[in-house]
C-alpha positions in Angstrom: -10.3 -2.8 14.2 -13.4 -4.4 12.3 -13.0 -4.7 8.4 -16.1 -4.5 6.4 -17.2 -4.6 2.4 -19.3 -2.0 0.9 -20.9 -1.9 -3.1 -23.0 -1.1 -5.3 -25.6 -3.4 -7.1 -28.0 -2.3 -9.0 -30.3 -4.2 -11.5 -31.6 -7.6 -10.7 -28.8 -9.2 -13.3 -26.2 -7.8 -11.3 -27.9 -8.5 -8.0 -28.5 -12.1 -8.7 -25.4 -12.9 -10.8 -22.2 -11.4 -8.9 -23.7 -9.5 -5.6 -24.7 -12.9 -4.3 -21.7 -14.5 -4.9 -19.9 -12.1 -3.2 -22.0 -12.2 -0.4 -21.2 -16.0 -0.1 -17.4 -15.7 -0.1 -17.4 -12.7 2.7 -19.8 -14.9 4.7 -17.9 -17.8 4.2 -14.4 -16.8 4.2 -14.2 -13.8 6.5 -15.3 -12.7 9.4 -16.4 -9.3 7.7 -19.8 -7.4 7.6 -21.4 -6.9 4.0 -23.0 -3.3 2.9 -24.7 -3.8 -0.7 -26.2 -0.4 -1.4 -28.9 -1.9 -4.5 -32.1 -1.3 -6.0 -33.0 -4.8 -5.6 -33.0 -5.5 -1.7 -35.6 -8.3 -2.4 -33.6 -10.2 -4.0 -30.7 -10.0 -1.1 -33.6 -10.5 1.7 -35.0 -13.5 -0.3 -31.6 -15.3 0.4 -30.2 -13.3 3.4 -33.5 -12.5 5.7 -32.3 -12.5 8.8 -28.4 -12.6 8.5 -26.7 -10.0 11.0 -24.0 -9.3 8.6 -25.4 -8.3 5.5 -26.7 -4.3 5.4 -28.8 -3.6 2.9 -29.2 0.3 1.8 -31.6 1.2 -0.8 -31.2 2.7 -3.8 -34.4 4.8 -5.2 -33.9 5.1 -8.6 -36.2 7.9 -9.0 -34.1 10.6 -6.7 -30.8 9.8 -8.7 -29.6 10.2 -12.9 -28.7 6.2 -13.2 -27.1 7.6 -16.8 -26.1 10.7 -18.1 -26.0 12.7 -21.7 -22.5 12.3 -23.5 -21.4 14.6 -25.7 -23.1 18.4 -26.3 -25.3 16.3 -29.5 -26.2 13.9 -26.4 -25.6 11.2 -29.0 -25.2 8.7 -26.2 -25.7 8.2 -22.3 -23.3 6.8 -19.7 -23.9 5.1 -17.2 -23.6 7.4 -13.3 -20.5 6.3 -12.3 -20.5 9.1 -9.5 -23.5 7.1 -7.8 -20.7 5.3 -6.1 -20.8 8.0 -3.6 -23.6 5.8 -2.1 -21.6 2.9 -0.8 -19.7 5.2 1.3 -23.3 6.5 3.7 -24.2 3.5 5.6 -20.2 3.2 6.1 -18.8 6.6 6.9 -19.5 7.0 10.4 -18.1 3.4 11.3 -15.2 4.2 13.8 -12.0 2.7 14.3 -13.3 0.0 10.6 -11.5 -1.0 7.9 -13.6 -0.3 5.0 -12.8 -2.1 1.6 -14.7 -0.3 -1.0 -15.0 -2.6 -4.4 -17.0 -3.8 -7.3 -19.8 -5.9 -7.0 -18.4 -8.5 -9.2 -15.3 -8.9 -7.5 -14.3 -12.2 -6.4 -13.2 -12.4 -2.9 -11.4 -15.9 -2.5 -8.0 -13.8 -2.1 -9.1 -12.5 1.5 -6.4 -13.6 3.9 -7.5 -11.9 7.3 -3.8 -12.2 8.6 -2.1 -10.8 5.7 -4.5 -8.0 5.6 -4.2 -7.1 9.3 -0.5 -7.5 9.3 -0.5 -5.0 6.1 -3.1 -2.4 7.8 -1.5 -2.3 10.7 2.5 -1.9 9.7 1.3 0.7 7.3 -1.7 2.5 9.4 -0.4 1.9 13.2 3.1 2.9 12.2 3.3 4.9 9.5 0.2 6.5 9.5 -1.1 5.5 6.1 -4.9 5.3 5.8 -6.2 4.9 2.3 -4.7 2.0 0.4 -5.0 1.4 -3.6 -3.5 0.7 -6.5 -2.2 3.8 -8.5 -2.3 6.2 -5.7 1.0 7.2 -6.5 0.0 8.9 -9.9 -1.0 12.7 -9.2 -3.8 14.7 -10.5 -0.7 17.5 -11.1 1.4 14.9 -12.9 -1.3 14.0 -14.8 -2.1 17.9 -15.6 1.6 18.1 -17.0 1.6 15.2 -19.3 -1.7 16.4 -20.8 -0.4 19.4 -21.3 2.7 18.5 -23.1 0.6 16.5 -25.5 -1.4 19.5 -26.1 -4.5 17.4 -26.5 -8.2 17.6 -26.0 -8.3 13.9 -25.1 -4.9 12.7 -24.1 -5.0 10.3 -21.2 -7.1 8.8 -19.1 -8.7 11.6 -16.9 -8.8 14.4 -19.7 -12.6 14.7 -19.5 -12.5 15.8 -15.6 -11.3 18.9 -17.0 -14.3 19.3 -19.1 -17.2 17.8 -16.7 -16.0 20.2 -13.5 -15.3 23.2 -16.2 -11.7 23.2 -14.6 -9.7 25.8 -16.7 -6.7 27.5 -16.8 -7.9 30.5 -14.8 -8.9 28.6 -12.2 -5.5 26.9 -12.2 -7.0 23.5 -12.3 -7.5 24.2 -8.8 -3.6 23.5 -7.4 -4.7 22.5 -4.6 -5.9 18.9 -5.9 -2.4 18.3 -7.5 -1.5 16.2 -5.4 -4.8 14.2 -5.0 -3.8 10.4 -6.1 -5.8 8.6 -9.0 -6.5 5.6 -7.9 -7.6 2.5 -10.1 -11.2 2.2 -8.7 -11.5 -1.7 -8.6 -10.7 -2.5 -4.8 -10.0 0.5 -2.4 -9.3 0.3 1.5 -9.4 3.2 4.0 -9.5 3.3 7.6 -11.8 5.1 9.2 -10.5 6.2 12.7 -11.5 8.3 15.2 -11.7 11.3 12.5 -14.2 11.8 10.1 -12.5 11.4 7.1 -14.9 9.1 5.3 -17.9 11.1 6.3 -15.9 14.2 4.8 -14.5 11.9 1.4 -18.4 11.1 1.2 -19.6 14.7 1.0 -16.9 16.1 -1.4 -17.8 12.9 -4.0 -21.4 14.3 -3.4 -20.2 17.8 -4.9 -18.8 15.8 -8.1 -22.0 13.8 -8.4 -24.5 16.8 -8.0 -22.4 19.0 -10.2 -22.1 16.8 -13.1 -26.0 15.5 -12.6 -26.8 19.1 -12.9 -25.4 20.1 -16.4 -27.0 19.6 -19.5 -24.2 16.7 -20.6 -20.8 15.3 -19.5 -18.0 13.9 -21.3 -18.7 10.2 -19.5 -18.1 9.5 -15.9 -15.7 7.0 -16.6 -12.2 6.5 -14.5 -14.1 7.6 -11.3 -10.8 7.4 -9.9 -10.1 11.2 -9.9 -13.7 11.7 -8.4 -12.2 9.2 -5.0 -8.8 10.7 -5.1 -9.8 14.3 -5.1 -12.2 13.6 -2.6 -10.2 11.4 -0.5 -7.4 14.2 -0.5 -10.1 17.1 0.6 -11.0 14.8 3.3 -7.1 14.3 4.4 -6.3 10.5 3.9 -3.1 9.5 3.2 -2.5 7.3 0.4 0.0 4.6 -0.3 0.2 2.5 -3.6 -0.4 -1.0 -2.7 0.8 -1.9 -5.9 -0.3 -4.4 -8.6 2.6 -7.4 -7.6 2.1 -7.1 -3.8 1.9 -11.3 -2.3 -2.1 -10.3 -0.9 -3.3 -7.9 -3.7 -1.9 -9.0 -7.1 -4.5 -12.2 -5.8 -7.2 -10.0 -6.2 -6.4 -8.0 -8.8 -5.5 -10.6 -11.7 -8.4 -11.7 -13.9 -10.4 -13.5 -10.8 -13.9 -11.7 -11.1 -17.4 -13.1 -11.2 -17.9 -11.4 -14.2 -14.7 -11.5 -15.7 -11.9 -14.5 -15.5 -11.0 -17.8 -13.8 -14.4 -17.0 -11.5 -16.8 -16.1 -13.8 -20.0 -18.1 -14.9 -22.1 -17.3 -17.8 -24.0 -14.0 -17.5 -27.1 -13.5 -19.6 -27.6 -9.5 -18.5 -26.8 -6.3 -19.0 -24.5 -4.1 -17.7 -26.4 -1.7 -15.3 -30.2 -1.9 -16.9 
């Protein structure tokens, strides 16, 4: 199977500062295919005109909600965190691909193409696992039952689902997304086989972002890791926690960004303008 890298970039800041880094590493250190879903596919053509690996998809920002009302005063906006959907169209119908879903200031100089093949492929090929990330052992259910013992509005990190999707008690927090995983959203990997899994993750993250684009506020958009795990467990994929201390991942998932730690540069921008 073929392993490719999709994100999302938008603003030139971001574009410029991290996206093309990243671009840099995967072309230099891999053998992978690049999908940059941005508002800012000048600045990726400027430096990357005629380079078979990098995809560009644009991103109209005058069809989507970039940010979104917090709060029933709308004191504040978020940004759309839910627009992440995106990354997942030019990808979805990519058979038999390994598709590592990340930030855009992520710092790839961890990639190790044999490690990550021997991992896929002892976990996928023989086990049947295909959606790896770290905390996709902690449930939406089990997350339902702490909440509720603390008896609290805003007790841990996913309390404001409840609120954005209007998920109540009469609905039964719909039980059939208790045991969706909650993922940690900072590098995911699924495989897409022959099914059509991703194609079927993309549409269901679709429903979250419409929904919550359609009301008149939100509680934030934040931890869009129940928005991929639900998703991900309506389409069918099988998770397993790769875990933070694993030899390959714990690599990527100290503090190695372009944005953040031993990686980063200065950055005179601003988050998402």
């Amino acid at each position: 199977m073929k392993t490719v890298v999709t994100t999302l970039s938008l603003g030139a800041n971001y574009t410029k500062d991290y996206t093309l880094r990243m671009a840099e590493d995967i072309l230099k250190l891999s053998d992978m295919d690049f999908y940059i879903t941005t508002d800012c596919p000048e600045i990726i053509h400027n430096v990357y005109p005629d380079n078979s690996r990098i995809h560009v998809n644009v991103f109209d920002r005058k069809q989507y909600k970039v940010r979104l009302f917090v709060g029933p005063n709308e004191y504040t906006s978020d940004f759309n965190f839910n627009i992440r959907y995106l990354c997942l169209e030019p990808v979805m119908n990519l058979k038999d691909t390994v598709v590592i879903f990340t930030d855009c200031d992520n710092s790839f100089d961890w990639y190790d193409k044999t490690e990550l093949d021997n991992y896929i492929n002892h976990n996928y090929v023989e086990q049947g696992f295909d959606f790896f990330g770290p905390r996709t052992d902690y449930r939406w259910g089990g997350f339902l039952n702490d909440y509720h013992t603390h008896n609290n509005k805003t007790h841990g990190l996913f309390w404001h689902k409840i609120y954005n999707y209007d998920l109540t008690e009469s609905l039964g927090y719909v039980d059939e997304w208790n045991d969706a995983p909650l993922p940690a959203e900072y590098l995911l990997i699924f495989v897409n086989g022959k099914t059509k899994k991703l194609k079927k993750m993309f549409e269901q993250w679709k429903w979250f972002h419409d929904y919550l684009a359609n009301k008149d506020y939100t509680e934030g958009t934040w931890a869009e890791g129940f928005e991929i795990g639900v998703s991900s467990h309506v389409a069918g994929f099988k998770p397993l926690d790769i875990g933070w201390n694993h030899g390959l991942w714990s690599r990527m998932f100290e503090a190695n960004g372009y944005k953040t730690g031993k990686r980063a540069g200065v950055f005179h921008g601003t988050d998402f303008d």
